[in-house]
C-alpha positions as a LaTeX table, in Angstrom:
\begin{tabular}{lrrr}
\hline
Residue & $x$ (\AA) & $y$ (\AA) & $z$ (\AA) \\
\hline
Unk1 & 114.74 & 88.87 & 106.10 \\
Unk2 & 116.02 & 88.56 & 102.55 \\
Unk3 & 116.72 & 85.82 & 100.84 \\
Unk4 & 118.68 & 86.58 & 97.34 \\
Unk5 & 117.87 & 85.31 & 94.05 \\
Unk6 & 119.56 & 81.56 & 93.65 \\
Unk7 & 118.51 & 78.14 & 91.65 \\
Unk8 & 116.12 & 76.76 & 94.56 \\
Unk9 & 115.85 & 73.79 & 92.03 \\
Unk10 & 111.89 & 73.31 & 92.40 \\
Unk11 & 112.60 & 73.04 & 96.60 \\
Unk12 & 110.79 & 75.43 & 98.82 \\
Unk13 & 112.49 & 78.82 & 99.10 \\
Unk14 & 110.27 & 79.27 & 102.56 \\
Unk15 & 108.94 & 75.95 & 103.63 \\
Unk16 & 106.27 & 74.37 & 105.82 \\
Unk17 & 106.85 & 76.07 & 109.91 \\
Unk18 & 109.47 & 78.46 & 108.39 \\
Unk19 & 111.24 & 80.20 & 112.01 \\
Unk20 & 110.16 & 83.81 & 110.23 \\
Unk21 & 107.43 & 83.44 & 108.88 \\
Unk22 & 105.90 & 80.20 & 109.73 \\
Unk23 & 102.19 & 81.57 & 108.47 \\
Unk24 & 103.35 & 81.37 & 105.07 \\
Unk25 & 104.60 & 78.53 & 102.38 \\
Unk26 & 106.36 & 79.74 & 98.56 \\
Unk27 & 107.66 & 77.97 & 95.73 \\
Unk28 & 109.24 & 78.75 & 92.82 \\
Unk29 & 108.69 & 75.76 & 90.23 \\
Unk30 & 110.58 & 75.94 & 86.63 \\
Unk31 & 109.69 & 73.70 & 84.30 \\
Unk32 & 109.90 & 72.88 & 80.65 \\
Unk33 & 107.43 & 71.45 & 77.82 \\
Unk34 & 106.13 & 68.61 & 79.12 \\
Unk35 & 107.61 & 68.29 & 82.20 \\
Unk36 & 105.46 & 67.67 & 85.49 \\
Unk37 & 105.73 & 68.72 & 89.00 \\
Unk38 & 103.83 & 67.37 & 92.25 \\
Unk39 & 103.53 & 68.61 & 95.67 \\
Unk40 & 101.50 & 68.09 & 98.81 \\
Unk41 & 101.60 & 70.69 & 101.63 \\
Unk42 & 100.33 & 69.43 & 104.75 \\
Unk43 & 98.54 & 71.93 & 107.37 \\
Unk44 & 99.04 & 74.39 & 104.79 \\
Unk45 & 95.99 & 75.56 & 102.00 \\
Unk46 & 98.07 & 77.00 & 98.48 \\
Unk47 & 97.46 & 78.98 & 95.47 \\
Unk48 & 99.21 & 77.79 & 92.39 \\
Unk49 & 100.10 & 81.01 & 89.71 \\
Unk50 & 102.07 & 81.41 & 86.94 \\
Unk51 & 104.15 & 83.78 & 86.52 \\
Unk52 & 104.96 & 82.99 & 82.98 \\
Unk53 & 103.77 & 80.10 & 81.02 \\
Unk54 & 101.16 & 78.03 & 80.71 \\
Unk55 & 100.50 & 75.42 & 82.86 \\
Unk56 & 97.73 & 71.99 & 83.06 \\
Unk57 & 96.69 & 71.56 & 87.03 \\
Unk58 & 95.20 & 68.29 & 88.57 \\
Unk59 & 94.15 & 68.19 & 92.56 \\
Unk60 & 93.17 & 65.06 & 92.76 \\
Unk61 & 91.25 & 64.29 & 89.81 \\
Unk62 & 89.65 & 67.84 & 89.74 \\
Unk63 & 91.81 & 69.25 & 86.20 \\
Unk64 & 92.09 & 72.92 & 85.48 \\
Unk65 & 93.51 & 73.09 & 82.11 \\
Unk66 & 95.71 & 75.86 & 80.18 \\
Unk67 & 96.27 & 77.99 & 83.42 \\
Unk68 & 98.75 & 81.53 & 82.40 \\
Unk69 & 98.68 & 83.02 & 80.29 \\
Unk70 & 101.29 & 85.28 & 80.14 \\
Unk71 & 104.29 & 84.99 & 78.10 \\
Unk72 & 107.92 & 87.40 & 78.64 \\
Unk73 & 107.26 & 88.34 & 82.26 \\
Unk74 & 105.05 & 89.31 & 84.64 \\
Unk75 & 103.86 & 92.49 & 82.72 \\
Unk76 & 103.12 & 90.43 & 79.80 \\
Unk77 & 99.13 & 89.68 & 80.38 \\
Unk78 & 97.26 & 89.05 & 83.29 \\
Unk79 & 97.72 & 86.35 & 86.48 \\
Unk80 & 95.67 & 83.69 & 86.95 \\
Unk81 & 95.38 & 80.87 & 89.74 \\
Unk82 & 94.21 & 77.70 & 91.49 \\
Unk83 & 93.25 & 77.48 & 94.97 \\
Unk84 & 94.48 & 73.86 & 96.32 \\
Unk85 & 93.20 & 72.68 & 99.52 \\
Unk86 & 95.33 & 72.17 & 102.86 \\
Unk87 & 97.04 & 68.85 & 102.36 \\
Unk88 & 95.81 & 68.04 & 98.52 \\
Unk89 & 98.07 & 66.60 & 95.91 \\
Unk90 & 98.73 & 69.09 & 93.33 \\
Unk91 & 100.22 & 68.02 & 90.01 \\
Unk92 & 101.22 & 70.45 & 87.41 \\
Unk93 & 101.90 & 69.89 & 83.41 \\
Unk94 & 103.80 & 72.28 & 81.60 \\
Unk95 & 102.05 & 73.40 & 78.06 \\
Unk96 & 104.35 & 76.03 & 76.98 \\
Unk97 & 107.91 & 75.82 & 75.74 \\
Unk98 & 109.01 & 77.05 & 79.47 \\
Unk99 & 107.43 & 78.00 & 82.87 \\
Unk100 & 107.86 & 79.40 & 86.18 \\
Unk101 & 104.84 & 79.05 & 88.91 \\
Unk102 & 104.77 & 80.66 & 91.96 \\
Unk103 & 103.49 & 78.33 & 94.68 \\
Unk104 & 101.63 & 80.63 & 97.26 \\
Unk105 & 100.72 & 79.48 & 100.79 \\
Unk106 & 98.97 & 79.36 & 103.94 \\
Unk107 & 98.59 & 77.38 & 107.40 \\
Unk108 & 95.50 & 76.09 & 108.16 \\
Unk109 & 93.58 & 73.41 & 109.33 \\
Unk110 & 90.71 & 72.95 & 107.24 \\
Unk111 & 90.26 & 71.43 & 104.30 \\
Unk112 & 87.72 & 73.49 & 101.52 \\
Unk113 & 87.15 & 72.77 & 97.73 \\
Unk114 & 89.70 & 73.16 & 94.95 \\
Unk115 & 88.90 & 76.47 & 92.61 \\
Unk116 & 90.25 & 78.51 & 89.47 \\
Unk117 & 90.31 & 82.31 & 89.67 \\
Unk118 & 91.41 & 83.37 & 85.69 \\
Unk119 & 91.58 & 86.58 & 84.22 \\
Unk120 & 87.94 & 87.59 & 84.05 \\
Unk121 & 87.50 & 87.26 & 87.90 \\
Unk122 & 90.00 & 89.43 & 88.93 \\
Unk123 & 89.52 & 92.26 & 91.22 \\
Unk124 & 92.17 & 94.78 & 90.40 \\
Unk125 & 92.67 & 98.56 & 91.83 \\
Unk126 & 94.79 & 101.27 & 92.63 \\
Unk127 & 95.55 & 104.55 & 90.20 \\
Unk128 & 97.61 & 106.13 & 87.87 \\
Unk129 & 97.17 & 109.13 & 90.15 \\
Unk130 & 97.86 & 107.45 & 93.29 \\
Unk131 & 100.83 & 109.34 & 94.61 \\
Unk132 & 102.50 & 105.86 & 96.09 \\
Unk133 & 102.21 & 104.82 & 92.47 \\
Unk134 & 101.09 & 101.33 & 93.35 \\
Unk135 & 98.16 & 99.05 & 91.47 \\
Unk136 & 97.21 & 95.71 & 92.56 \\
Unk137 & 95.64 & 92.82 & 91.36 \\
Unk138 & 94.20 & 90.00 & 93.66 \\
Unk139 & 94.08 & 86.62 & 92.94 \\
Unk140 & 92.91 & 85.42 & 95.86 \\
Unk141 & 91.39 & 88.31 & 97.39 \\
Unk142 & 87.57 & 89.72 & 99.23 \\
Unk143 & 85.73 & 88.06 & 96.05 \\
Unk144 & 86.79 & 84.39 & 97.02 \\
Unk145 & 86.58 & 85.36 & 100.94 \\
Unk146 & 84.31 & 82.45 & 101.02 \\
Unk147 & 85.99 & 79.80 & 99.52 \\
Unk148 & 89.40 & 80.46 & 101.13 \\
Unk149 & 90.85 & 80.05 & 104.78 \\
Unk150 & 93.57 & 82.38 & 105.60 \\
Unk151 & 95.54 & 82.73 & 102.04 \\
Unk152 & 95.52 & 85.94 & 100.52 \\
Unk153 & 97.35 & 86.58 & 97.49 \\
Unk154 & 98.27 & 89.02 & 95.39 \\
Unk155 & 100.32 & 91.05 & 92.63 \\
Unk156 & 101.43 & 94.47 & 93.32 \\
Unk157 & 102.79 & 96.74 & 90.39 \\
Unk158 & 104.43 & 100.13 & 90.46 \\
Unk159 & 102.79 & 102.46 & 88.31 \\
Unk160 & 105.10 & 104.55 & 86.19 \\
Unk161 & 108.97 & 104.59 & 86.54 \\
Unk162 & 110.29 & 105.05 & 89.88 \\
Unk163 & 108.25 & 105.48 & 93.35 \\
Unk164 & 107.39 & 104.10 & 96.62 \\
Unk165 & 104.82 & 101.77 & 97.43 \\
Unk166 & 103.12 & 100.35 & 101.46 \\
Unk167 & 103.06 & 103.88 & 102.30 \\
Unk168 & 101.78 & 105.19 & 104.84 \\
Unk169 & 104.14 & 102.63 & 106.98 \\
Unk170 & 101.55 & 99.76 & 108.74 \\
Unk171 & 102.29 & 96.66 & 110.21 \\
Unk172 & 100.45 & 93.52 & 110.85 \\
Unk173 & 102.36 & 91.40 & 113.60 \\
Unk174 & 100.14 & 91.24 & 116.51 \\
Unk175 & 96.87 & 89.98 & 117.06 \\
Unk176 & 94.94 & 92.62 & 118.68 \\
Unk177 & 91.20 & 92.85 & 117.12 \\
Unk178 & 89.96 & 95.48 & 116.06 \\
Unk179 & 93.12 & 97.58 & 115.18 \\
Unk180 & 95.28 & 94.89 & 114.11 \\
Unk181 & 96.19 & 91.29 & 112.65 \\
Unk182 & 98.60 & 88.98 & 112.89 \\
Unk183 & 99.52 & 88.17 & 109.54 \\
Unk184 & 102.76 & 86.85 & 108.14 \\
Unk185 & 103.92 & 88.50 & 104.29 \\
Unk186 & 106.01 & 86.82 & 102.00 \\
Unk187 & 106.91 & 88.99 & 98.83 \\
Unk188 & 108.99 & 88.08 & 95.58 \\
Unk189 & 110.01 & 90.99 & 93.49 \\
Unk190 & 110.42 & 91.42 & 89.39 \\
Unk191 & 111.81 & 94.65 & 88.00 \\
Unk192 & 111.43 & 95.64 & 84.51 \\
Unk193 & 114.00 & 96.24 & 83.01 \\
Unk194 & 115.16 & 93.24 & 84.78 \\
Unk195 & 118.48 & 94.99 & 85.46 \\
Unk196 & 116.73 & 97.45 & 88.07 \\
Unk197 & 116.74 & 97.27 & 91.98 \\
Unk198 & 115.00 & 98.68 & 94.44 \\
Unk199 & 115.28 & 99.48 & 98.50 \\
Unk200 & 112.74 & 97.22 & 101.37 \\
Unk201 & 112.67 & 98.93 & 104.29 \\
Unk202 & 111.65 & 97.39 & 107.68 \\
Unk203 & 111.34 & 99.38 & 110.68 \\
Unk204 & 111.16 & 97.48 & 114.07 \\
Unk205 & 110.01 & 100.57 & 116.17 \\
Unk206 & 108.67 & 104.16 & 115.28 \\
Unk207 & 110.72 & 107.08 & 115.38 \\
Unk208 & 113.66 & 104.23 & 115.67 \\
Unk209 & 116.33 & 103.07 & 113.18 \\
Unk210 & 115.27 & 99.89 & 111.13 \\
Unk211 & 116.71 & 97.83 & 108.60 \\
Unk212 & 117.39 & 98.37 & 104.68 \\
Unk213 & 117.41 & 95.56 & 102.34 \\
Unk214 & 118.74 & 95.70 & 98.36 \\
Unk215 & 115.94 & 94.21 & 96.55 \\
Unk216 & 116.89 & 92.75 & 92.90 \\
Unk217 & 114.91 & 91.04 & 90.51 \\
Unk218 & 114.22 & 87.94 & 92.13 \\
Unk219 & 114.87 & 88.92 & 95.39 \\
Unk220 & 112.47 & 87.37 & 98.11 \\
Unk221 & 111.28 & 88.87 & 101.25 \\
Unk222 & 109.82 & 87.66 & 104.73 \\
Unk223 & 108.35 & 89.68 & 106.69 \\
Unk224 & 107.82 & 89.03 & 110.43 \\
Unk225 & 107.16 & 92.39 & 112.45 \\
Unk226 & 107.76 & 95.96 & 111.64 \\
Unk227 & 106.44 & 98.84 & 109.45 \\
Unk228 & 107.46 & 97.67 & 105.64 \\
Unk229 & 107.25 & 100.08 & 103.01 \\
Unk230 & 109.39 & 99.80 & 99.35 \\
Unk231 & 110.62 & 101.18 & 96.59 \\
Unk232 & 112.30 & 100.97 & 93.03 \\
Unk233 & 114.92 & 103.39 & 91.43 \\
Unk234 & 113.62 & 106.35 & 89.20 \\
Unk235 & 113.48 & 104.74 & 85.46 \\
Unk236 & 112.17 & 101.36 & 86.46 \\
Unk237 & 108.89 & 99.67 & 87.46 \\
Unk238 & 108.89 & 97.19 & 90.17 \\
Unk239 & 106.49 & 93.97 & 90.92 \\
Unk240 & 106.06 & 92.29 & 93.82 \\
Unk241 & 103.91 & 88.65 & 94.10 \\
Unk242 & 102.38 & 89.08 & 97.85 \\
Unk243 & 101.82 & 86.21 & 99.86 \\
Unk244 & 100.01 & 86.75 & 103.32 \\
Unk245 & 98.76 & 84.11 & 105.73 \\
Unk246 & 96.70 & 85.41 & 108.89 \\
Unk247 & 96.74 & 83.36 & 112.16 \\
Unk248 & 93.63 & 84.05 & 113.58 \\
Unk249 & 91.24 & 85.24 & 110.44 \\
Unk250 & 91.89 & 86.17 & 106.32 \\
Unk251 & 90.81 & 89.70 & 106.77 \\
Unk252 & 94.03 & 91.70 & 107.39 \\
Unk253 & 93.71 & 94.95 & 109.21 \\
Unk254 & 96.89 & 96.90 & 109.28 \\
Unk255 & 97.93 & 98.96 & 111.86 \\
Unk256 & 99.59 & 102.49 & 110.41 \\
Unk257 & 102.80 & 103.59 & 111.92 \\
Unk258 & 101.50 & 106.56 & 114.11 \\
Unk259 & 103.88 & 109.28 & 112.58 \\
Unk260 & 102.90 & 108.50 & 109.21 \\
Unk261 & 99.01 & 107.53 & 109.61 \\
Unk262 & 97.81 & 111.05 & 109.05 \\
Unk263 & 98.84 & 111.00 & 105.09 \\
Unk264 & 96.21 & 108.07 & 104.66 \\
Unk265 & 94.10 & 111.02 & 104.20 \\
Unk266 & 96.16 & 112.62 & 102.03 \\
Unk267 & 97.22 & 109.94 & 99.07 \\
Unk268 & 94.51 & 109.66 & 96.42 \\
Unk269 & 92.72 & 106.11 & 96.41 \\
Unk270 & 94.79 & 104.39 & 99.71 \\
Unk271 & 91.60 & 103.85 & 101.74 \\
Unk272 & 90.02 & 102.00 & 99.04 \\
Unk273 & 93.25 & 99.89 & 98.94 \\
Unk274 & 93.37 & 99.52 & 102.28 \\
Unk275 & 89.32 & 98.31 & 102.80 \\
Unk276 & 90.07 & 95.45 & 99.90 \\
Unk277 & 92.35 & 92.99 & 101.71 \\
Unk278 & 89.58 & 90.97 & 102.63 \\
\hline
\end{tabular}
C-alpha cells in the first residue's frame, strides 16, 4: 500500500494494529525550537531518529541529550537513535531551529531498558560496487540484538545516480522457520534532488503480474506480502528509512523469489547484506 506524502500533523501515519501492517508503528514528528512532543505506544517497543535536527529525549527520567545530528536532509551526516521501551513515555525537545523525527516501531510484549545508538555505533555496509547499488546503515540492527525485541531499523541509500535496490526479489510474510519470517516492513522514502521519484514494485505471486507504485519524496510504503524490490530514476539517489517488526523473532530471514534467487550469487556483497538483518 502507499500512502502519499501529506501534513500528518504529528498523528501516526501507520498507527498501533494498523489492518496492513499491524507489526509495525511510524511517526513523522515536526517540530520547531523549543517545542516538545510526547507519546506513549502501548504493546508496541519504538526507536526514536532524526531525520534532520537535533533533538533532547526523556523516557521517563532516563535523558539522552543532543540526539541528530544532521542538518539539510538525510544525506547530510549520519542517523542516530533511541530505543524506547514497549509502553514508555517518550518526550522529545527540539534543540535546533527545526526538526523532523521519524518514530519507528514494533509490537511486542515485553518491556526492556531504554538505550542510545549514535554515530560511532553504527554498523553500516553495502558497496560502491554492488551492482543493486544499495548501502545501508542500521540503527537498530545484529549489534543491539540483545537489547531489542522485534524492532529492526534501518536506513537504506542508493549508491550513485539511478538503480535498483531489494534485488534479488524476497519476501518475508509467512512464518515458516527455517526458510522464512513473518515480518511486517514499513518504508519512507527521500530523493535527492528532492524533485526525483522512483517505482515500488510488489509482486503477489511469481511469474504473476503485481502491483507498481509511484514513489515521491515522502512517499510511505507498507508492505504486507509479496516480493518488493525498488528503484529511483537515472540522475537521482533515493533513501528509504526501513521499519520491520517480526511476529515470532527479530532475526528476519527472507525468502528469495525462486526465478530470481540464483543472481544472489551473482551481485557483489548481497550475502553479506543479507546475513546482517539480525
Amino acid at each position: 500500500m502507499h500512502i502519499a506524502p501529506y501534513d500528518n500533523q504529528n498523528k501516526p501515519i501507520v498507527d498501533a494494529d494498523d489492518p496492513t501492517v499491524p507489526l509495525n508503528y511510524f511517526n513523522i514528528v515536526k517540530l520547531k525550537k523549543g517545542e516538545a512532543f510526547e507519546y506513549q505506544v502501548p504493546g508496541y517497543e519504538t526507536c526514536i531518529v532524526p531525520a534532520t535536527g537535533s533533538v533532547d529525549v526523556e523516557i521517563e527520567g532516563v535523558r539522552f541529550d543532543s540526539l541528530g545530528n544532521r542538518g539539510e536532509d538525510v544525506w547530510d551526516g549520519e542517523p542516530e537513535g533511541v530505543y524506547v521501551p514497549v509502553g514508555a513515555e517518550a518526550l522529545l525537545v527540539c534543540l535546533s531551529d527545526e526538526a523532523e523525527v521519524f518514530i519507528a516501531g514494533a509490537k511486542y510484549d515485553k518491556v526492556l531498558d531504554p538505550f542510545d545508538v549514535r554515530k560511532h555505533d553504527l554498523v553500516q555496509y553495502g558497496s560502491d560496487d554492488t551492482k543493486t547499488h544499495r548501502k545501508i546503515k542500521h540503527i537498530l540492527g545484529q549489534k543491539q540484538q540483545d537489547k531489542v525485541g522485534r524492532l529492526l531499523v534501518s536506513e537504506l541509500f542508493t549508491v550513485g545516480q539511478g538503480g535498483w535496490s531489494g534485488f534479488p526479489s524476497h519476501k518475508h510474510d509467512t512464518n515458516r522457520l527455517p526458510d522464512e519470517t513473518r515480518h511486517d516492513e514499513t518504508y519512507n522514502f527521500r530523493f535527492k534532488p528532492n524533485w526525483g521519484s522512483g517505482l515500488q514494485m510488489l509482486q503477489r505471486e511469481d511469474n504473476e503480474p503485481g502491483d507498481a507504485y509511484h514513489i515521491v519524496d515522502g512517499s510511505t510504503i507498507c508492505i504486507d506480502k509479496g516480493y518488493h524490490p525498488c528503484c529511483v530514476l537515472p540522475g537521482y539517489e533515493m533513501y528509504y528509512f526501513t521499519i520491520l517488526g517480526g511476529l515470532t523473532q527479530r532475526s528476519l530471514v527472507q525468502y528469495f523469489q525462486p526465478t530470481h534467487a540464483y543472481q544472489i550469487e551473482t551481485i557483489p556483497g548481497i550475502k553479506d547484506m543479507i546475513a546482517k538483518f539480525k
